[in-house]
LOKOL-564067 format. One record per atom (N, C-alpha, C): x, y, z; atom name; residue in one letter. Coordinates in Angstrom, 1 decimal, always signed. Each point is the difference from the previous one (the first is absolute). Last residue first. Layout:
REC       px       py       pz   atome   residu
REC        X        Y        Z      CA        a
...
//
This chain:
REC       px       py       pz   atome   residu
REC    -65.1    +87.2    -31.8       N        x
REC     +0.2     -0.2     -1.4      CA        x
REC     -1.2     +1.2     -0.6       C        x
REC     +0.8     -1.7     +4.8       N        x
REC     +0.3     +1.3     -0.4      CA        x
REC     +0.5     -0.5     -1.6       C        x
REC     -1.4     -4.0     +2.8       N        x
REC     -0.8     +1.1     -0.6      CA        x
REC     +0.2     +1.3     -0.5       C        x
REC     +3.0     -3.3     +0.4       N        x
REC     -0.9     -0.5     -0.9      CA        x
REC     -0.8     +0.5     +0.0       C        x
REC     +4.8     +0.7     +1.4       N        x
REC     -1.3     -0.4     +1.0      CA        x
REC     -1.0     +0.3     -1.5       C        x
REC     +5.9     -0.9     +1.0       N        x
REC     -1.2     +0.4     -0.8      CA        x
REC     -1.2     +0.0     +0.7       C        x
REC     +3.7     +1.1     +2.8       N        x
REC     +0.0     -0.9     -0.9      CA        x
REC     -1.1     +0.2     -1.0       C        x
REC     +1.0     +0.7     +6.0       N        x
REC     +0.6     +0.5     -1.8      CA        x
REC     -0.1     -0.8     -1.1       C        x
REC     -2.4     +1.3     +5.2       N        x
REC     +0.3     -1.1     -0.9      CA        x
REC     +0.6     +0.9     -1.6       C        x
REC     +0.3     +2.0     +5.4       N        x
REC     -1.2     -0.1     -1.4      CA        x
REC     +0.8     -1.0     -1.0       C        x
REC     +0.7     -0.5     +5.5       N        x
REC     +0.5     +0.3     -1.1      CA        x
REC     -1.5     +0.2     -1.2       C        x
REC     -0.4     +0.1     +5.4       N        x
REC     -0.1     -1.0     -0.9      CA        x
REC     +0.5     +1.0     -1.9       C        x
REC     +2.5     -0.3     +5.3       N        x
REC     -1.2     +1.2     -0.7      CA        x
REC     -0.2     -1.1     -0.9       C        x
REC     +2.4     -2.4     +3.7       N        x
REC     +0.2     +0.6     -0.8      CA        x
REC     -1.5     +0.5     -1.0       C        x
REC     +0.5     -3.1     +3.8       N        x
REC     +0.1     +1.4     +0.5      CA        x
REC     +0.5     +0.8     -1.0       C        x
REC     -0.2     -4.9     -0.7       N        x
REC     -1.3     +0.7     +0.4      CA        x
REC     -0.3     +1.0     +0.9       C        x
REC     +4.3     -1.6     -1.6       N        x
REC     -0.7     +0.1     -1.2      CA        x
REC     -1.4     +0.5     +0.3       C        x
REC     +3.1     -1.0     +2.9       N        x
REC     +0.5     +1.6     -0.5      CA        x
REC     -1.1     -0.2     -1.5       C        x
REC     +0.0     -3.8     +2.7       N        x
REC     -0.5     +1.0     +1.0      CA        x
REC     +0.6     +1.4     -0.6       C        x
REC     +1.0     -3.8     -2.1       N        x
REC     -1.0     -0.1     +0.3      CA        x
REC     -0.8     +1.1     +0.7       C        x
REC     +4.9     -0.1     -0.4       N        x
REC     -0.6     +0.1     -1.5      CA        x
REC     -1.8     -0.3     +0.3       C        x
REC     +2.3     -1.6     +3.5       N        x
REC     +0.5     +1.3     +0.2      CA        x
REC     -1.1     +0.7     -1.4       C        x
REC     +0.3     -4.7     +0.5       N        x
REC     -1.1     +0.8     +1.0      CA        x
REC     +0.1     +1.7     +0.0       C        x
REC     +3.4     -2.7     -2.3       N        x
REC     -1.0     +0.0     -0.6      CA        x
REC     -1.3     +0.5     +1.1       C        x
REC     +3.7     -0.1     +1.5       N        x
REC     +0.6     +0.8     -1.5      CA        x
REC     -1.0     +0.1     +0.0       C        x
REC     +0.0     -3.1     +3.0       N        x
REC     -0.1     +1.5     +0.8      CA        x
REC     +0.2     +1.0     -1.4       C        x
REC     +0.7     -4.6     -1.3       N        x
REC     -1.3     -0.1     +0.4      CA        x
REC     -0.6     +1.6     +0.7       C        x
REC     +4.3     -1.6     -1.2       N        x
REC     -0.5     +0.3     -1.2      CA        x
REC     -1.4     +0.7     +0.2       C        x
REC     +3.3     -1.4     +3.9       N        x
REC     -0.5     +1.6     -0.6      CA        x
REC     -0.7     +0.2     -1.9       C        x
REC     +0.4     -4.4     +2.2       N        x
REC     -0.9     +1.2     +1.5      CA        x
REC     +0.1     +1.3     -0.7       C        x
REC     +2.3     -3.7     -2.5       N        x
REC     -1.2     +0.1     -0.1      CA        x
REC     -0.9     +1.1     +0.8       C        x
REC     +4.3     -0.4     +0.3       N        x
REC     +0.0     +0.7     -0.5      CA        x
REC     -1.5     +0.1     -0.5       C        x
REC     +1.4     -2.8     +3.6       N        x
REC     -0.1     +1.7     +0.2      CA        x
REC     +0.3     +0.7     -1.1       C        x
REC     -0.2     -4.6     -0.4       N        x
REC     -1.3     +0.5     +0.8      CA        x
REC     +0.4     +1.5     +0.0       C        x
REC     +2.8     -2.1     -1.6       N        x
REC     -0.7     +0.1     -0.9      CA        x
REC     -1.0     +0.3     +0.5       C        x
REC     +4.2     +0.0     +2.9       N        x
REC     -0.4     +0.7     -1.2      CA        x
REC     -1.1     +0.2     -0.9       C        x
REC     +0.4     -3.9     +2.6       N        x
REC     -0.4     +1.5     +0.7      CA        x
REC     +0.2     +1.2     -0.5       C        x
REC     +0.6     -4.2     -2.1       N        x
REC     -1.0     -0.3     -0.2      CA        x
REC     -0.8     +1.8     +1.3       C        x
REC     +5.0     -1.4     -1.3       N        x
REC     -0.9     +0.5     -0.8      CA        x
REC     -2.1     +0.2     +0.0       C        x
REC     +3.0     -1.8     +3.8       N        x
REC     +0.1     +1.4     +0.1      CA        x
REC     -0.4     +0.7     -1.7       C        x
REC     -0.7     -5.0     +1.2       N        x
REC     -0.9     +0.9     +1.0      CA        x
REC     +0.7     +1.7     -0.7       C        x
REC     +2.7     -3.1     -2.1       N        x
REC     -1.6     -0.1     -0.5      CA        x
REC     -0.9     +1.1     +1.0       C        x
REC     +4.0     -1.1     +1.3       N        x
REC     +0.0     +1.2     -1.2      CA        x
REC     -1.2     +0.0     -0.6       C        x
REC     +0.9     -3.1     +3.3       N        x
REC     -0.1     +1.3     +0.7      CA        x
REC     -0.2     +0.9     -1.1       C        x
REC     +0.4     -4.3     -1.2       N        x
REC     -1.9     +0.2     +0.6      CA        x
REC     +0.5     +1.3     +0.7       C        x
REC     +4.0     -1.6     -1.7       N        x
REC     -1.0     -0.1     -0.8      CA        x
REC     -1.4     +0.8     +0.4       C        x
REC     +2.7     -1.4     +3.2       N        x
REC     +0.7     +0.9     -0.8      CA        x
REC     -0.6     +0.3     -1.4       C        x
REC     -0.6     -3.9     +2.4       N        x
REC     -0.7     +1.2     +0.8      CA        x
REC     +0.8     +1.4     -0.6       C        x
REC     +1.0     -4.1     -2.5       N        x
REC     -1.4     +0.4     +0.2      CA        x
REC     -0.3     +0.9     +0.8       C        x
REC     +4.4     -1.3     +0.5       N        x
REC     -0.4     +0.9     -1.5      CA        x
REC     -1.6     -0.1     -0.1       C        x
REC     +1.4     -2.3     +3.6       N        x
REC     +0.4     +1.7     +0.5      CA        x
REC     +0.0     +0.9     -1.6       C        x
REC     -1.0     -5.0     -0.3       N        x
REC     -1.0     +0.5     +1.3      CA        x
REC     +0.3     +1.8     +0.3       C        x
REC     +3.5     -2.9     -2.1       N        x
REC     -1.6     +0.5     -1.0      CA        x
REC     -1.0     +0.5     +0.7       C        x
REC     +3.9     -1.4     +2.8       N        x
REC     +0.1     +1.2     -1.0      CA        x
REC     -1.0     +0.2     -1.6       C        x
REC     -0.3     -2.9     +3.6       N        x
REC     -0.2     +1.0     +0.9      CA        x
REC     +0.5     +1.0     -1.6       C        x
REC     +0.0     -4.5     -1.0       N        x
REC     -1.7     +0.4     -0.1      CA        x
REC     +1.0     +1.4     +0.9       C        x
REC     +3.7     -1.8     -1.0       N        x
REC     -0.4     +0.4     -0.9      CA        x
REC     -1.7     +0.3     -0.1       C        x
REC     +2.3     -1.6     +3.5       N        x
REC     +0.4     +1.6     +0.1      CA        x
REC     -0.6     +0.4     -1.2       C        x
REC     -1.2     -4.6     +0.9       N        x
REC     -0.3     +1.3     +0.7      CA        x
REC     +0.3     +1.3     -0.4       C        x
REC     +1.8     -3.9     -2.4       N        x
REC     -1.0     +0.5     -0.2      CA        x
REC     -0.6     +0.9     +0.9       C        x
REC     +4.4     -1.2     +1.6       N        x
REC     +0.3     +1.0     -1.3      CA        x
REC     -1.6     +0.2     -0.6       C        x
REC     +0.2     -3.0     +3.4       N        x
REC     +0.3     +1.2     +0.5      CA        x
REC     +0.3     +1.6     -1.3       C        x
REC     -0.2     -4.9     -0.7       N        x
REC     -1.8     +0.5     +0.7      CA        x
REC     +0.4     +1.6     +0.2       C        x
REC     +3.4     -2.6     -2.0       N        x
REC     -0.8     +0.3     -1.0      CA        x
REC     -1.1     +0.5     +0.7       C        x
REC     +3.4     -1.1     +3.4       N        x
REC     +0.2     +1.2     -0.9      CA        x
REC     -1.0     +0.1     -1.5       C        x
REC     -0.9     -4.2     +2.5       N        x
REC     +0.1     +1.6     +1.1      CA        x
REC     +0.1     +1.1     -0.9       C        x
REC     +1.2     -3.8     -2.5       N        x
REC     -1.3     -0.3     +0.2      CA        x
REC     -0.5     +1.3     +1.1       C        x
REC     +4.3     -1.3     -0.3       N        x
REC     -0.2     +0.5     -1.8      CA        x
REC     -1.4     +0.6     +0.2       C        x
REC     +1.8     -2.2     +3.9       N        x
REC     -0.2     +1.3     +0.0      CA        x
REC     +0.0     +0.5     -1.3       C        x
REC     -0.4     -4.6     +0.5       N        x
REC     -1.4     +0.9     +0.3      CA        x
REC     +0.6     +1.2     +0.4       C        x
REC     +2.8     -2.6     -1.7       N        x
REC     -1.0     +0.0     -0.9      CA        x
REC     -0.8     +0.5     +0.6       C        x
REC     +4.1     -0.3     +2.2       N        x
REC     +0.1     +1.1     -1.5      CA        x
REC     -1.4     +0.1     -0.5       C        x
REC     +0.0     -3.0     +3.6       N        x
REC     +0.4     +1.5     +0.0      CA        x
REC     -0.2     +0.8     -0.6       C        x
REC     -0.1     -4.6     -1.4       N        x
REC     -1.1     +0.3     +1.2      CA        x
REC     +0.1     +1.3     +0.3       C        x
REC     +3.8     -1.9     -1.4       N        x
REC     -0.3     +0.4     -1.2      CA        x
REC     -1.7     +0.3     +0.7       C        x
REC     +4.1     +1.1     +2.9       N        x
REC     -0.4     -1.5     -0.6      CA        x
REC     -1.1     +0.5     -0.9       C        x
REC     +3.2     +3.0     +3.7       N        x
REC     +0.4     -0.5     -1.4      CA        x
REC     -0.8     -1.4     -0.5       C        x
REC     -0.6     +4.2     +3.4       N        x
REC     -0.9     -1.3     -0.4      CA        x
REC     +0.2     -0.6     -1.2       C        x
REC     +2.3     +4.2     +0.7       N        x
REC     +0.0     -0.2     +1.2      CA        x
REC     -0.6     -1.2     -0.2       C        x
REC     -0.8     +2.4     -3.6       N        x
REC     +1.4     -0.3     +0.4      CA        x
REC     +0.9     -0.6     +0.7       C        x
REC     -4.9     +1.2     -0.6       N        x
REC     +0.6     -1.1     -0.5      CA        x
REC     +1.6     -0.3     -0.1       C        x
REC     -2.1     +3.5     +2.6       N        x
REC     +0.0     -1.3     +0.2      CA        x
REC     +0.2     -1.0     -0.5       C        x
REC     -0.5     +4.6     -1.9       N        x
REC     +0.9     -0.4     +0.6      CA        x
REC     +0.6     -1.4     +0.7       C        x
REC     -4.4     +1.6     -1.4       N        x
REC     +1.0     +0.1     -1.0      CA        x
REC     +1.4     -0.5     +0.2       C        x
REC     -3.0     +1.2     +3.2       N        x
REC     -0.3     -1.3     -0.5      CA        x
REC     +0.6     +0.0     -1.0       C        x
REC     +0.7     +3.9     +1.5       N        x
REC     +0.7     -0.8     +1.1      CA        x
REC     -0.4     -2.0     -0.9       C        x
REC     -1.6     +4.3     -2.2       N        x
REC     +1.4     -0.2     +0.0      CA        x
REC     +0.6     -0.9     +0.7       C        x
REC     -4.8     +1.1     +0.7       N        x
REC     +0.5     -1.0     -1.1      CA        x
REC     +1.4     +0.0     -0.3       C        x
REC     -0.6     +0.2     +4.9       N        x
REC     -1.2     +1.0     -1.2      CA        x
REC     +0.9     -0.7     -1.1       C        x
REC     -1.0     -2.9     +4.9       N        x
REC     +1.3     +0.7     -0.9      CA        x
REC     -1.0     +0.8     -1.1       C        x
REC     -0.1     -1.5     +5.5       N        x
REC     -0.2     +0.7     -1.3      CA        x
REC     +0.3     +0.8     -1.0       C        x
REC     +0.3     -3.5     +5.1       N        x
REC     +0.7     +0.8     -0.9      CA        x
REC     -0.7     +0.5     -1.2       C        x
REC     -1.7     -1.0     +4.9       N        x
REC     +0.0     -0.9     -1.0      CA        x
REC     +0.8     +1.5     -0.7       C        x
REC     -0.1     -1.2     +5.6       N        x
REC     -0.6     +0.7     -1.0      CA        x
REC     +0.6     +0.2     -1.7       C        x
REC     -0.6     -3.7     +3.7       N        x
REC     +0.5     +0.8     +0.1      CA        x
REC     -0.5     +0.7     -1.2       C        x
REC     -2.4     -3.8     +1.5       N        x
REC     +0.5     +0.5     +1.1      CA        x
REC     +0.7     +1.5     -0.3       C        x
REC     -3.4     -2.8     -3.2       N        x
REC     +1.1     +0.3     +0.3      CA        x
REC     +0.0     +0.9     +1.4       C        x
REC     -3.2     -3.9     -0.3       N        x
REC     +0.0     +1.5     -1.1      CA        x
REC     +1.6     -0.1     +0.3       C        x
REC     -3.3     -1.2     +3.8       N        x
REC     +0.4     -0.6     -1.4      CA        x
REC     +0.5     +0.9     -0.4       C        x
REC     -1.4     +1.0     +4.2       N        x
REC     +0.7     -1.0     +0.3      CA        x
REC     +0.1     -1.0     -1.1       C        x
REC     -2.6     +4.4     +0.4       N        x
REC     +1.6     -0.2     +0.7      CA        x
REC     +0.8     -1.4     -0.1       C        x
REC     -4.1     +0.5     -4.1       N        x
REC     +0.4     +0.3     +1.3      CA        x
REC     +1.6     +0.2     +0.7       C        x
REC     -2.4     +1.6     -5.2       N        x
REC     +0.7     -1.1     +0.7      CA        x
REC     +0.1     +0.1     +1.7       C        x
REC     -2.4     +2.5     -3.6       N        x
REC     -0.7     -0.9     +0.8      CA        x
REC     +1.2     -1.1     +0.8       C        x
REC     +1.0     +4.2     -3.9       N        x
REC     +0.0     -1.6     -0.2      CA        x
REC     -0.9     -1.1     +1.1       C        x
REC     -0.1     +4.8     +0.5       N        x
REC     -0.4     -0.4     -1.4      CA        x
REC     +0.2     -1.4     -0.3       C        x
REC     +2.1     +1.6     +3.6       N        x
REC     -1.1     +0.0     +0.4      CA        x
REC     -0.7     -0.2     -1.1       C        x
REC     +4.5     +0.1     -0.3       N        x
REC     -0.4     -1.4     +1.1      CA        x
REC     -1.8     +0.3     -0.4       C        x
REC     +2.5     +3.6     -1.8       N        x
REC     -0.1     -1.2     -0.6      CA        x
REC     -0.3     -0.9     +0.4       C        x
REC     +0.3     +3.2     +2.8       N        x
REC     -1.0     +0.4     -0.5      CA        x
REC     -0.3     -1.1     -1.4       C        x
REC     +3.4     -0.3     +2.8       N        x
REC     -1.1     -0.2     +1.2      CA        x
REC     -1.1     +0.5     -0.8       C        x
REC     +4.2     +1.0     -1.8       N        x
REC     +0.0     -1.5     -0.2      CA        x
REC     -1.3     -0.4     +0.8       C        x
REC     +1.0     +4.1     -0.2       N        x
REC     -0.1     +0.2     -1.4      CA        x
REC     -0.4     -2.0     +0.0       C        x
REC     +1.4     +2.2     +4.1       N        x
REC     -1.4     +0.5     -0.5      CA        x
REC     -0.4     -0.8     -1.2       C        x
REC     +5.0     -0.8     +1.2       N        x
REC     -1.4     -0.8     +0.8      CA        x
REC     -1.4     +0.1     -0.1       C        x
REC     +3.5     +0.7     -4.0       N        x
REC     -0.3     +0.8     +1.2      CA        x
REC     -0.7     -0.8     +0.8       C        x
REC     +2.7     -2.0     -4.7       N        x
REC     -1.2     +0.8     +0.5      CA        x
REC     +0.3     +0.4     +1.5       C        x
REC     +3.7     -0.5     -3.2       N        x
REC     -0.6     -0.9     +1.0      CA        x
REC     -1.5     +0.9     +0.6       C        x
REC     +2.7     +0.0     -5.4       N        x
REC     -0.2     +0.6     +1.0      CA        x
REC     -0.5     -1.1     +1.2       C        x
REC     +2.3     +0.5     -5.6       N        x
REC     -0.9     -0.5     +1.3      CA        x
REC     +0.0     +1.0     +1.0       C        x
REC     +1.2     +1.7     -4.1       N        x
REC     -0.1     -1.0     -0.4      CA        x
REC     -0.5     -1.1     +1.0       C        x
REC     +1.1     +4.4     +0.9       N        x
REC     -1.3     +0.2     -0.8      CA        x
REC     +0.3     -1.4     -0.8       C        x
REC     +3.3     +0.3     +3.3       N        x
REC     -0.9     +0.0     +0.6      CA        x
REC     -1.9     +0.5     -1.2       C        x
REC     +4.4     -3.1     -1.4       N        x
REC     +0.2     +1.6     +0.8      CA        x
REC     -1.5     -0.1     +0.2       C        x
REC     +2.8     -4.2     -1.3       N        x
REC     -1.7     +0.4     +0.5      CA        x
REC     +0.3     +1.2     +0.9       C        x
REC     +4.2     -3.2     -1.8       N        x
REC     -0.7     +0.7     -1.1      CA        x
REC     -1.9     +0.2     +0.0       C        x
REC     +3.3     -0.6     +3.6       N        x
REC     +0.9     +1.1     -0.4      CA        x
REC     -1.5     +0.0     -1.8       C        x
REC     -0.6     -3.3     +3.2       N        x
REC     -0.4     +1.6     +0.8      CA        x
REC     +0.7     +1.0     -1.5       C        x
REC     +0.5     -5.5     +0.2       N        x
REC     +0.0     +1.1     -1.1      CA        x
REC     -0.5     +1.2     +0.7       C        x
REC     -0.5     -3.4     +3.0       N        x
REC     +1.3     -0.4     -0.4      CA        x
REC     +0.5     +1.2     -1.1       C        x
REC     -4.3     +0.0     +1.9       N        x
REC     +0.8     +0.4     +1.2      CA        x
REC     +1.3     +0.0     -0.9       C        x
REC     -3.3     -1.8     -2.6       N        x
REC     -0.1     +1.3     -0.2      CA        x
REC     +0.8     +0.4     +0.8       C        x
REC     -0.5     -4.5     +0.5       N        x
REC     +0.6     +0.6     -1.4      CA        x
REC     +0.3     +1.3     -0.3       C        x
REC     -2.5     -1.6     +3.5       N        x
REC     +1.1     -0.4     +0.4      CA        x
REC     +0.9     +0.7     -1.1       C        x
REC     -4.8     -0.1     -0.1       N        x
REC     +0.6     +1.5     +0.8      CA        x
REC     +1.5     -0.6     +0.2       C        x
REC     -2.2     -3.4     -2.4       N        x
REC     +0.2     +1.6     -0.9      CA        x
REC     +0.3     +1.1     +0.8       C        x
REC     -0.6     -4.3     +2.2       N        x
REC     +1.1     -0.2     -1.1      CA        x
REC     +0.0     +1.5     -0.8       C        x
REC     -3.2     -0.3     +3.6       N        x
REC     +1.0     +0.5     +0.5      CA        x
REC     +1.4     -0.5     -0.7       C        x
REC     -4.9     -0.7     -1.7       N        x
REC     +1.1     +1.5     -0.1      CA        x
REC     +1.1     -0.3     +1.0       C        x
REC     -0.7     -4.1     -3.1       N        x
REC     -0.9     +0.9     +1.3      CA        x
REC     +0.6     +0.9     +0.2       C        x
REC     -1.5     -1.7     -4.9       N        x
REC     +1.1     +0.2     +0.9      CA        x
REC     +0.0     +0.0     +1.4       C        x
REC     -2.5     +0.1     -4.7       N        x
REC     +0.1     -1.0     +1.1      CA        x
REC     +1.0     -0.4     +0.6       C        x
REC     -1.3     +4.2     -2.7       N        x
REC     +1.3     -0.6     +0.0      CA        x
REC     -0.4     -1.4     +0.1       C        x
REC     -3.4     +2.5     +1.3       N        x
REC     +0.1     -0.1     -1.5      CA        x
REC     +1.0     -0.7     -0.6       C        x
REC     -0.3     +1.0     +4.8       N        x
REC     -1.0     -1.1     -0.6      CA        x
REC     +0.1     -0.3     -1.5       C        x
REC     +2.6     +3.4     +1.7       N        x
REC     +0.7     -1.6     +0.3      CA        x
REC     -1.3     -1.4     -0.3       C        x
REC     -1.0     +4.9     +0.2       N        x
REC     +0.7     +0.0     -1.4      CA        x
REC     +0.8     -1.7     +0.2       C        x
REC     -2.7     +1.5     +3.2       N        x
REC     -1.0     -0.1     -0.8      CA        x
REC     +1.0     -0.1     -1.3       C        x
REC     +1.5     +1.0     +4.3       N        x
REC     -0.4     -1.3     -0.2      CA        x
REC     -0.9     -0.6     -1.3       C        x
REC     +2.6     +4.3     +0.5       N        x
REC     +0.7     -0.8     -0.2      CA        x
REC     -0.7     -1.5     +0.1       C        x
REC     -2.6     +4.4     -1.9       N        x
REC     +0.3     -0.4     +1.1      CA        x
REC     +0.8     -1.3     +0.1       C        x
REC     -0.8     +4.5     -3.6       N        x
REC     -0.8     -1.4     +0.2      CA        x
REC     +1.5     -0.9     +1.5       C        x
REC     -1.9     +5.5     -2.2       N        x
REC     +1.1     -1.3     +0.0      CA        x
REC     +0.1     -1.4     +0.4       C        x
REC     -1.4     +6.0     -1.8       N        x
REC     -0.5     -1.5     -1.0      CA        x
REC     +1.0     -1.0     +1.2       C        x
REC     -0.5     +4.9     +1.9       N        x
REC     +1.1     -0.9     -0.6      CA        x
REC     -0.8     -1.5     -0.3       C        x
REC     -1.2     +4.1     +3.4       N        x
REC     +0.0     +0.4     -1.5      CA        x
REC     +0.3     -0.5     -1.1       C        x
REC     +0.0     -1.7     +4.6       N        x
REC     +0.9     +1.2     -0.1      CA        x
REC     +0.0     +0.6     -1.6       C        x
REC     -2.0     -4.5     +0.1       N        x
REC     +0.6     +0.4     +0.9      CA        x
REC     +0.5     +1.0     -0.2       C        x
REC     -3.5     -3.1     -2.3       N        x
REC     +0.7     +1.4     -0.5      CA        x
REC     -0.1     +0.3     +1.5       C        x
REC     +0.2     -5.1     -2.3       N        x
REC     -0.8     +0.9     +0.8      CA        x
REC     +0.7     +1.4     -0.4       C        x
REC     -0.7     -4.9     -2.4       N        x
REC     +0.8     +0.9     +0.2      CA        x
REC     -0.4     +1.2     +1.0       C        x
REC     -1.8     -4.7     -1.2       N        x
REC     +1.1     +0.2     +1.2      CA        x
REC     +0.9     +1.2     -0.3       C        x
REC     -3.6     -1.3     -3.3       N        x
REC     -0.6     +0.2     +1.3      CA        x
REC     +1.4     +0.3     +1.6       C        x
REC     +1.0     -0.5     -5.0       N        x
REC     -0.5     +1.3     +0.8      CA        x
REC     -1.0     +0.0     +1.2       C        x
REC     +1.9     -3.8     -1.8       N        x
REC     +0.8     +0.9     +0.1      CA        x
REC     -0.5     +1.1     +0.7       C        x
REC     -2.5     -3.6     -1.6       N        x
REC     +0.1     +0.0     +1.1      CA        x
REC     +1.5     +0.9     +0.8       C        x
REC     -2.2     +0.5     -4.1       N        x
REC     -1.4     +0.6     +1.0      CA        x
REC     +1.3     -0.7     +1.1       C        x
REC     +1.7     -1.3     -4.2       N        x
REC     +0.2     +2.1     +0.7      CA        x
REC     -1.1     +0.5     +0.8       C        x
REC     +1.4     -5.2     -0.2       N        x
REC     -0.5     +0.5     -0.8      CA        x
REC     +0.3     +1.6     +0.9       C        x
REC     +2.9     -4.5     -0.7       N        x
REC     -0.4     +0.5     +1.1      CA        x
REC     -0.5     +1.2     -0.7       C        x
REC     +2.3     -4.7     -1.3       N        x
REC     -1.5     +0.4     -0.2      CA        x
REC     -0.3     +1.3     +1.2       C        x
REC     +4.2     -3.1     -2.1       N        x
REC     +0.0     +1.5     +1.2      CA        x
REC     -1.6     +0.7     -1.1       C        x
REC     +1.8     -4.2     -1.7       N        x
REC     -0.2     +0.0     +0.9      CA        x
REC     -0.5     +1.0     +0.9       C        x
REC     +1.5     +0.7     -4.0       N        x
REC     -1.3     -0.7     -0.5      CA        x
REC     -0.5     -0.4     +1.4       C        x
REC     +4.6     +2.2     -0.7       N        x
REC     -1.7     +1.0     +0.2      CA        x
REC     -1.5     -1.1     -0.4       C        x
REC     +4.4     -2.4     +0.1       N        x
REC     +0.0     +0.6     +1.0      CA        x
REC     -1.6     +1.0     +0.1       C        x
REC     +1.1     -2.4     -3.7       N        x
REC     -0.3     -0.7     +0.7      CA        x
REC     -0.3     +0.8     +1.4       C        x
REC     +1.6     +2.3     -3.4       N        x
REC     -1.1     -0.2     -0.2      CA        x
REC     -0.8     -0.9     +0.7       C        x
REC     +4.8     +0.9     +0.6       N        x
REC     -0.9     +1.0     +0.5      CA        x
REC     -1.3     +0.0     -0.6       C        x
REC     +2.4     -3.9     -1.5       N        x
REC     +0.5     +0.8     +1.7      CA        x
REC     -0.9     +0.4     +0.4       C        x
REC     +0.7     -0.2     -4.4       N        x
REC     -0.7     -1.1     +0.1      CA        x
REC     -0.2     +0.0     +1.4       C        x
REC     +3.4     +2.5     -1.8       N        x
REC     -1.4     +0.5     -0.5      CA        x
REC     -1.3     -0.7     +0.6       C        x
REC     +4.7     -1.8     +0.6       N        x
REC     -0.1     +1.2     +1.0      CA        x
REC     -1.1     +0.7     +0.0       C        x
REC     +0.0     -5.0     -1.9       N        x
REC     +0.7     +0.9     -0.2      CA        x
REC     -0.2     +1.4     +0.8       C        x
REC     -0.1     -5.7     +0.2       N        x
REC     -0.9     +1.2     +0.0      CA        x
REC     +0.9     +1.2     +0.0       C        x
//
């Protein structure tokens, strides 16, 4: 089998759909990032093999590529998730933004890795790509609204022109008619 033959084998396996991606991405501190136990499930990994990996490479996860959540930040994630004190994770979970999962594969040298962070970074890249048609549509609809206020207000003064002309016409003397007239012959 040849190296082509591989990687088609390989992605034929790694059935993991872009609903169940983006369900594990959350928005932390302003930041698209998805949570270390949630990325080791994908991996099928256990995190404390991916938080291990990640300890060992520090040098290549600056901090807008991971981060350690806060106790609030993690007590507030606990509470969305339902998990009780005495399941769940004990300490407080790492999260990586899509540079960092990007990155991971670096860090998670096996072909499982590479393949579903191919799979991350395509979700991640279609997002940004709906947020950024989403922001030329509203951009759109603003110019729309402000031609459409212009047009009102020029309609308002066609309309006060013409009321104007209305009201100077039936306060005006009545004109003698010019022109031929049919009896003075």
């Amino acid at each position: 089998m040849n190296r082509f033959d591989e990687k088609k084998k390989m992605n034929k396996e790694i059935t993991i759909t872009e609903e169940a991606v983006i369900s594990k991405i959350y928005l932390i501190r302003d930041r698209k990032v998805m949570i270390d136990s949630d990325l080791a499930e994908l991996y099928e990994v256990e995190t404390k093999q991916l938080k291990r990996q990640v300890r060992r490479n520090l040098e290549r996860f600056p901090e807008d590529f991971m981060f350690e959540l806060t106790k609030p930040e993690f007590d507030n994630l606990r509470s969305q998730f339902g998990t009780s004190k005495w399941g769940g994770n004990r300490y407080a979970p790492i999260v990586f933004t899509e540079q960092g999962v990007a990155m991971l594969s670096s860090v998670l040298n096996s072909s499982r890795a590479i393949a579903v962070n191919i799979r991350i970074i395509r979700v991640f890249a279609r997002m940004r790509e709906m947020l950024t048609d989403n922001l030329y549509l509203k951009l759109e609809i603003e110019d729309i609204k402000k031609k459409l206020s212009r047009h009102s207000k020029n309609i308002e003064l066609v309309f006060s022109y013409l009321d104007e002309l209305i009201k100077n016409k039936d306060n005006e003397k009545p004109r003698r008619q010019i022109g031929y007239n049919a009896d003075e012959s």
